[in-house]
N, C-alpha and C positions, 0 to 999 in steps of 0.2 A: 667791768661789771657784766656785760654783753657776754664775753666770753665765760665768765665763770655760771653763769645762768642757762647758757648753751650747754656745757661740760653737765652739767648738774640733772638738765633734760638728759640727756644724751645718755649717762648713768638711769635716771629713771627707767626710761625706754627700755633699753638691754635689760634692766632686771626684770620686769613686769615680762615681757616676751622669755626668759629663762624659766617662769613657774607658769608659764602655759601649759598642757596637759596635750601631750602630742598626736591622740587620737580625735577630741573633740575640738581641738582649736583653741580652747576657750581657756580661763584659769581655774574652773570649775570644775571640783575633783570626782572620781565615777565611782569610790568608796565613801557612805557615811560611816562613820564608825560612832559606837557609844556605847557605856559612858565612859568617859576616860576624865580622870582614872576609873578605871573597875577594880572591883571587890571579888564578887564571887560569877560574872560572866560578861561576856563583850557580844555587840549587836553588831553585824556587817550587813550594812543598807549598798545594794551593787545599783547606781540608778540604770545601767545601759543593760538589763536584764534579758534582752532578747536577742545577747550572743552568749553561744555556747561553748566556745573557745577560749573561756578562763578559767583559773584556777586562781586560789587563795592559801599563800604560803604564809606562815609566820615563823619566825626566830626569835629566841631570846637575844637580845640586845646584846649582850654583853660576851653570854658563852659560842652564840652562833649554833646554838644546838634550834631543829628543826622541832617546832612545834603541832604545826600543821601543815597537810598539802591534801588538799579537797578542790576538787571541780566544783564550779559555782553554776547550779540550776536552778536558782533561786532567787526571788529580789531580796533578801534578808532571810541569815543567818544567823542563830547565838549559838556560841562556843561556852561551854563552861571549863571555869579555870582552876576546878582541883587542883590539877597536876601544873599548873603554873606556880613558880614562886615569884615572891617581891621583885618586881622592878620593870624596867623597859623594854617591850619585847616589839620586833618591826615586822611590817605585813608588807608584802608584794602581792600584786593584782598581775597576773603572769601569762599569756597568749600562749598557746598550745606550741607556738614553733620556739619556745622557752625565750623570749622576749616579754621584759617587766616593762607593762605600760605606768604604773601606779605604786608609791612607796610612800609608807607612813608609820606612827610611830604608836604606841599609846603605851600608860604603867599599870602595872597592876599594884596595889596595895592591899594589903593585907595584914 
């Protein structure tokens, strides 16, 4: 019983430390996004605003076709999504020396 409650921590541990966010330490992510799903635009809340060595890429989920690639100068940004169709599209939060600190997901429906 000892040991399967050790194993059990032990799993916990490692996983909680795998979705730490590897510039701030913490598991507290440095993109808010909303609203997800979105309709007709999406809001990117950057909380670490006062570096200027990011950028904000997004892809459609599925085709890998590039959506956007904008340098973030900004605590918050809306994109409108015209030109987006239905479905999954992923964002990276990207360091100028092309190092992705930050990945996430949202859909658009429509």
């Amino acid at each position: 019983m000892k040991l399967l409650l050790s194993i059990g921590l032990l799993v916990l541990s490692l996983s909680l430390k795998a979705q730490q966010n590897p510039i701030v330490g913490t598991t507290e992510k440095l993109v808010k996004l909303y609203p997800n799903p979105a309709v007709s635009y999406v809001v990117f809340e950057l909380k670490n605003a006062g570096r200027k060595d990011l950028s904000l890429q997004v892809y459609n989920g599925i085709l890998g076709k590039k959506m956007i690639d904008t340098k973030l100068n900004l605590e918050r940004i809306t994109f409108s999504l015209n030109e987006f169709t239905r479905g999954i599209y992923v964002y990276h939060l990207v360091e100028s020396s092309g190092k992705i600190i930050e990945s996430g997901k949202f859909q658009v429906t429509k």
